[in-house]
N, C-alpha and C positions, 0 to 999 in steps of 0.2 A: 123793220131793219133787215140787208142782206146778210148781217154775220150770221153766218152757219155756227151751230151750235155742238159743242163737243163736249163729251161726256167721259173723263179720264176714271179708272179705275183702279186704287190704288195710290198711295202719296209718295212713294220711292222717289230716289234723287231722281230717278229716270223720266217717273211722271209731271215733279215738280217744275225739274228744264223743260220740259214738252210743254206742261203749261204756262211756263213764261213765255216761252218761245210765239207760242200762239195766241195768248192773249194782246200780245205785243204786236201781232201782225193782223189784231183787228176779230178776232175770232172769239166767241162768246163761249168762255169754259169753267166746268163744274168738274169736282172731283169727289168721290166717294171713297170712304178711305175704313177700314174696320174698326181700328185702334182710337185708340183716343188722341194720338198726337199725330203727325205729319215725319214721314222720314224715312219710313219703312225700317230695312235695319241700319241705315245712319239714323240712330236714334240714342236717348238718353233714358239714363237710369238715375232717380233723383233717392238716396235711402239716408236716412242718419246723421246728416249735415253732410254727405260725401253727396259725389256728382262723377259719375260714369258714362263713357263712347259706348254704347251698347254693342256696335259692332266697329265698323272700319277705325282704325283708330290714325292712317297716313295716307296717304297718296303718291301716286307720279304724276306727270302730265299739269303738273300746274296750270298752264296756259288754255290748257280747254275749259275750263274755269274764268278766264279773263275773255275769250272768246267770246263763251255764254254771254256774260253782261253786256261785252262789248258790243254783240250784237242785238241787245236790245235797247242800246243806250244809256244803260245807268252803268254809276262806278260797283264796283265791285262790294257789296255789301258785308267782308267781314278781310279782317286781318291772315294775309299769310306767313305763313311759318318755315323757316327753312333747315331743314334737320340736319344736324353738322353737330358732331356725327351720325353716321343714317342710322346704326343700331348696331349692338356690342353682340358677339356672339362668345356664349358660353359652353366647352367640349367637356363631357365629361372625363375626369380623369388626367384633362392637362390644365398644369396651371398656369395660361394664360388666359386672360379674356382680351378676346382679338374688338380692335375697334375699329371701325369699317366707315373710311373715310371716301369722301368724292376726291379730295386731292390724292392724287395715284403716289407723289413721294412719301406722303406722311401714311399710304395704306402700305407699300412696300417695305415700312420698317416695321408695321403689324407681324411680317412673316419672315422677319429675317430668322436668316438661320433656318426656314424650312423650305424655302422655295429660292433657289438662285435665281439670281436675275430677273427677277419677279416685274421690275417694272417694262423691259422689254415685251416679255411674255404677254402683259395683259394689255399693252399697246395694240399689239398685235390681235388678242384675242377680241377688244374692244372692237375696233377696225374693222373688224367682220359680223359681228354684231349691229354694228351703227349702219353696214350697208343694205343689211337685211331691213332692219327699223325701216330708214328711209325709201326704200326701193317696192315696200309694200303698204305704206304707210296711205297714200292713195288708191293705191290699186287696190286692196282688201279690206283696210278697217275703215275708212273715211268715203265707203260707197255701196250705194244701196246696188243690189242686184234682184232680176225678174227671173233670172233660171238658173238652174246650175249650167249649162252649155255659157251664157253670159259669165260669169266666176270664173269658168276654166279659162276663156278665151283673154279675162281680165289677168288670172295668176300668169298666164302663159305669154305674158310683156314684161314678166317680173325676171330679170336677167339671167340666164341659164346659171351662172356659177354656183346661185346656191342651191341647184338642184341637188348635191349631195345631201343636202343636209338635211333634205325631207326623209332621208332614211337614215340619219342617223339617231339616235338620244341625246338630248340636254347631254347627259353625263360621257355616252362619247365623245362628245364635241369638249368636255371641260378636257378629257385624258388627251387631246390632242394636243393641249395646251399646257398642262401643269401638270407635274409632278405631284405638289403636296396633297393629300388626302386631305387637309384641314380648308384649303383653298378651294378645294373642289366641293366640300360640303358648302361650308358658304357661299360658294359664288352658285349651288342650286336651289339655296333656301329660299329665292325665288319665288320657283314651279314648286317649292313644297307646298310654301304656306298660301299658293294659290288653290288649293285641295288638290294638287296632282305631283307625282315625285319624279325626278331627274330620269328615272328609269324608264318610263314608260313617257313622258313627255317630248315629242319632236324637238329637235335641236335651233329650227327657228326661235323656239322662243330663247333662246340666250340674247335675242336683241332687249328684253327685260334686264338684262345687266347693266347694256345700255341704259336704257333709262333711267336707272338707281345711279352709276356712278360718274355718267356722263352726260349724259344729254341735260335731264334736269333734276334728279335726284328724288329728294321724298320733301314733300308738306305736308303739316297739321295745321292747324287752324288756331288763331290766340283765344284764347277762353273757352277751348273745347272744338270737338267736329261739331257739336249740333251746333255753334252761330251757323253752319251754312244752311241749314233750312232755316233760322231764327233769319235770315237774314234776307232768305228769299220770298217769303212768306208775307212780309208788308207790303215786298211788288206786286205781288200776286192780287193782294186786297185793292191794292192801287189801282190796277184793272178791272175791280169786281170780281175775281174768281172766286166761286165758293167751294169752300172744301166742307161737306159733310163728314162731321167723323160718327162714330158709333155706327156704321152703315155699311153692315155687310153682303155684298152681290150672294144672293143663293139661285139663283135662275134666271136665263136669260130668253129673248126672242128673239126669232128671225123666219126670214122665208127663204128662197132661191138664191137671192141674190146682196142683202142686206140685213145689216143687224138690223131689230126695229126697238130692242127695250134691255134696258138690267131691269132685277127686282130683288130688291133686298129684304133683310129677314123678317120685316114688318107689314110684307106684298105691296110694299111701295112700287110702283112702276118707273123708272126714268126713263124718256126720249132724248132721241139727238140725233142730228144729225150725221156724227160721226163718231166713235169710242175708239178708244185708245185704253188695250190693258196693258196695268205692270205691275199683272202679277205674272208668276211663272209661264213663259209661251208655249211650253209642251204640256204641259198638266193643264193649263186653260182649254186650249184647245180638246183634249179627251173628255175633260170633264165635265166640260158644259157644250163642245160641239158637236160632241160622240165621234170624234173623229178615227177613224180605223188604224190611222196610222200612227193615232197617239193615245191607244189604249194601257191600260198598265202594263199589262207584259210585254208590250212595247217599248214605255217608258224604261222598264228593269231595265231595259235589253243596254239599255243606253250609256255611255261613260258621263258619270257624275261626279264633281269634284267631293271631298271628301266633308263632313258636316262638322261645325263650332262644339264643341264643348267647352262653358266659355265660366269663371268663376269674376264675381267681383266684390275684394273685398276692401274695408275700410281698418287701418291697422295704424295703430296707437303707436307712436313713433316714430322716427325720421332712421329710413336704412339705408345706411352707409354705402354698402358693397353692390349698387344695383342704377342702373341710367333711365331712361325715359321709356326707350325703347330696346329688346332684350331679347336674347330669343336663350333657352337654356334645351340642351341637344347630350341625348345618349353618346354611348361610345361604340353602339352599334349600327352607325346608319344605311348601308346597305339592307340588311334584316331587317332593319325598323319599319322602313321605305316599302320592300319586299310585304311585310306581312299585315300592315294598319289598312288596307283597303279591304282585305279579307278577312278581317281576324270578327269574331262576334262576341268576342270579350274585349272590355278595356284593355286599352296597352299598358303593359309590364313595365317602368322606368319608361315614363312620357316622354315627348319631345313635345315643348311649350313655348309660347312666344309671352310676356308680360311687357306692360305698357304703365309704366308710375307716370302718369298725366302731371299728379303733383309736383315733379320735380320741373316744369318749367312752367306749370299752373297751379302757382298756390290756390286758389280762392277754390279748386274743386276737390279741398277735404279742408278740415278744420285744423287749427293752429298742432302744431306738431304731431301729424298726424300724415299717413299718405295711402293714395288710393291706387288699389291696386288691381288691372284686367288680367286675364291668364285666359289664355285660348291654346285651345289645344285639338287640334284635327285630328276626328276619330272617323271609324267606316260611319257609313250613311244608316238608312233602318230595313233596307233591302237585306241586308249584309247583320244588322247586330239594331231588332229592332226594342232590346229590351233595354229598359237604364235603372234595372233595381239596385246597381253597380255604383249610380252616378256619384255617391257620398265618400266614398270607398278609392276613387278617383280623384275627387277632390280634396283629401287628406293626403292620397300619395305625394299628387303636385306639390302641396302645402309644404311638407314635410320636406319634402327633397330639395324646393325654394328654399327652403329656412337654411339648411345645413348650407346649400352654397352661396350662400349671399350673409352666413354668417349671423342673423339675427330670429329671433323664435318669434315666428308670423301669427305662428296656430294662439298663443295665449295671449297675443296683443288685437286680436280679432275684434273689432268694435261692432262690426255688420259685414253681413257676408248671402251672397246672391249668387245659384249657381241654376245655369240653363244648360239641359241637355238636347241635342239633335231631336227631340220631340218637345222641348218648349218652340225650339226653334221652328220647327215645322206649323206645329199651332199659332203661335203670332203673327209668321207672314204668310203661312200658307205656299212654305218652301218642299219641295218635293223631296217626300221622304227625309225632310229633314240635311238635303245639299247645301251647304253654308253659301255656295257663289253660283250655283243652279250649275247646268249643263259644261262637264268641261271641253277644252279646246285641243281635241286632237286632229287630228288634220280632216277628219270625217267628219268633225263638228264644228267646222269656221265656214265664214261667209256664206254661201248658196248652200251648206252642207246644215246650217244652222236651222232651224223654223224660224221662217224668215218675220219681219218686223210688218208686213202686210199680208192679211190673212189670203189664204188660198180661193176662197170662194165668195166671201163677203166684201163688198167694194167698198164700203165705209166701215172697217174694221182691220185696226192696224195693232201693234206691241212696242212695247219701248221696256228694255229693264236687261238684267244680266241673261236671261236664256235666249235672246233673241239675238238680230246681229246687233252690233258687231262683238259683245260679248261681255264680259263681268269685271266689275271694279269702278272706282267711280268718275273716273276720268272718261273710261268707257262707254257710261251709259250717258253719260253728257254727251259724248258725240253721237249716240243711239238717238239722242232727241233734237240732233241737226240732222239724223238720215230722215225722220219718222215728219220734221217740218218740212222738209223737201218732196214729201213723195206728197203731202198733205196738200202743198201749194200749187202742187202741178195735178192733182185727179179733183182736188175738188177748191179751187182759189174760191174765195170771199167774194160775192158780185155784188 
């Protein structure tokens, strides 16, 4: 047979596309994966008759999603969901809880009374937003690049007008537009809860606004995120792909110019013709190709988004005061923002995002009963690598949850699961424990990124959030239409 033979490493949504992708286009693929399940961290948590999103719990970008399938011809294998409303934000200290709608009239009576003319305002703010989305939507995320000279000459067709706003901050760009401090916190929780804060994040990304309230908003998935590996995973068989799980890569081979082997913890050998990892592309590369440029204090040197501290638990009761999707936020968010990248103790009065899946999936907790995720973005383990705190954290959260949400969490507790930035770190082998790997400051997008084709090895490529075009799960679905592109043009199938 000429199908060339590809060896993925890793079960991440990034890998799982990449092996659709290729197995569909004729190409003989195996994957090697640690865990015992397939998903990386879109993954599930099964305890106590409850049922948990291990990590992502929504999405944007629906449609890369229907892309994927489409382009390998089957329908779509699971139920989309369309969040309406996208998620209630709760301020400490006021008593509203703002509900955060795509329809811009039913969101401008969220904030009457604090923002005049609010729906103007965000017209307007939107519109610039939406220009950026689309004016780079080709030129930077949806294309592979060979050099950085390539990237610049690519951003540099990207229309001068938003050249201010590579110097400006998210949160500049909101004060140009709104008055309200309530509206400006919201409309950054974004870049927050992408592990990066308003402050320090380039003002490009307010086209993320876009995408939540305009262009296509936010998805989940009917009966949980994991049907989307449950769902890909039969295609995959349908092609023969095998995934090896319990199969950990600890040592690799090569020469000059090619990878030649993985070897995993039982000195198994695997060949291939070509490898594809998704696991982290900066720490791969260091750690198994000694690469100079990607040694750890290299690595440190590097901006990283901020790491999950993530609780899940099962609680005896139906609570009233609380929606699907949630985010519960200090009254100090500047200082908050300011001090959780640096701080090496737990934060003081958390800012937490909670996901009751039950409330629009019953079947994932038992009869009166609801299940409850709480993620809360703490520094990484560069910064605060100890978690003998971690209990002590999750009793503050608990606690704080209960009183505004009005119901006592902590004594209706059925089962309860908490991971800190070093579980995290140990199960997917996430660097230092980064919840969404490398973040996206203007030094680390597109040609700036380590790129998705390795520097020296001609059959050794990456797909997954550290590489391009960057993290989240829409993203790395497009990461595995760049990673099949480069794939069909240096080594096609003969």
């Amino acid at each position: 047979m000429g199908n060339k033979k590809v060896i993925l490493v890793g079960a991440g949504l990034g890998s799982l596309a990449s092996a659709l992708r290729l197995s569909y286009a004729g190409y003989q693929v195996e994957i090697l994966e640690k865990q015992t399940t397939a998903g990386g961290r879109l993954n599930i948590l099964q305890k106590d008759g409850f049922t948990f999103d291990v990590g992502p719990s929504f999405f944007s970008m629906s449609y890369e999603f229907v892309e994927l399938f489409e382009s390998i011809g089957e329908p779509i294998p699971f139920e989309l969901n369309e969040l309406n409303p996208l998620y209630t934000v709760n301020i400490a200290g006021s008593d509203r809880v703002f509900q955060i709608y795509k329809d811009l009239d039913k969101l401008a009576n969220e904030f009457k009374g604090l923002e005049n003319d609010f729906e103007t305002k965000v017209r307007a703010y939107l519109k610039g937003a939406k220009e950026i989305f689309h004016d780079t939507e080709y030129k930077v995320v949806k294309k592979n690049f060979d050099s950085i000279v390539g990237f610049i000459a690519s951003m540099a067709t990207v229309p001068m007008k938003h050249l201010p706003k590579l110097f400006r901050t998210f949160w500049q760009e909101l004060e140009r537009h709104f008055d309200s401090e309530e509206v400006k916190i919201i409309f950054s929780l974004v870049a927050f809860f992408l592990g990066a804060t308003p402050f320090n994040t380039p003002s490009v990304y307010n086209l993320l606004n876009y995408t939540e309230l305009e262009h296509d908003g936010y998805w989940n998935v009917k009966g949980g995120m994991y049907k989307i590996v449950e769902g890909i995973l039969p295609l995959l068989e349908k092609k023969g792909v095998k995934i090896h799980y319990n199969t950990e890569v600890k040592s690799v081979n090569y020469n000059k110019t090619k990878m030649e082997s993985v070897v995993d913890q039982n000195g198994k050998s695997w060949t291939a013709d070509l490898f594809i990892i998704n696991a982290d592309a900066a720490w791969f590369r260091g750690h198994f190709l000694n690469r100079k440029k990607f040694t750890e204090e290299k690595l440190d040197a590097l901006e990283w988004t901020l790491a999950p501290f993530t609780i899940y638990l099962g609680v005896k009761g139906t609570i009233p005061g609380i929606h699907h999707h949630n985010y519960f936020l200090g009254d100090n968010f500047r200082d908050y923002a300011d001090t959780i990248f640096r701080s090496s103790v737990a934060p003081k009065k958390p800012y937490y995002y909670v996901n009751v899946a039950s409330k629009s999936n019953p079947n994932c907790a038992p009869e009166n009963c609801e299940n409850l995720f709480i993620l809360c973005p703490v520094p990484d383990m560069r910064v605060k690598p100890n978690w003998d705190d971690a209990e002590e954290l999750a009793n503050e959260i608990i606690d704080d949850l209960s009183k505004r949400v009005g119901f006592d969490i902590q004594n209706n507790i059925l089962t309860k699961t908490v991971y800190t930035p070093i579980e995290w770190k140990n199960m997917f082998n996430l660097y230092k424990g980064s919840g969404l790997g490398l973040a996206h400051g203007l030094n680390q997008i597109g040609a700036f990124r380590p790129s998705n084709k390795d520097e020296e090895l001609s059959n050794l490529y990456y797909v997954g959030a550290s590489t391009t075009p960057g993290t989240g799960l829409p993203i790395v679905v497009i990461g595995s239409k760049l990673i099949q592109e480069r794939i069909l043009k240096d080594h096609p199938n003969t």
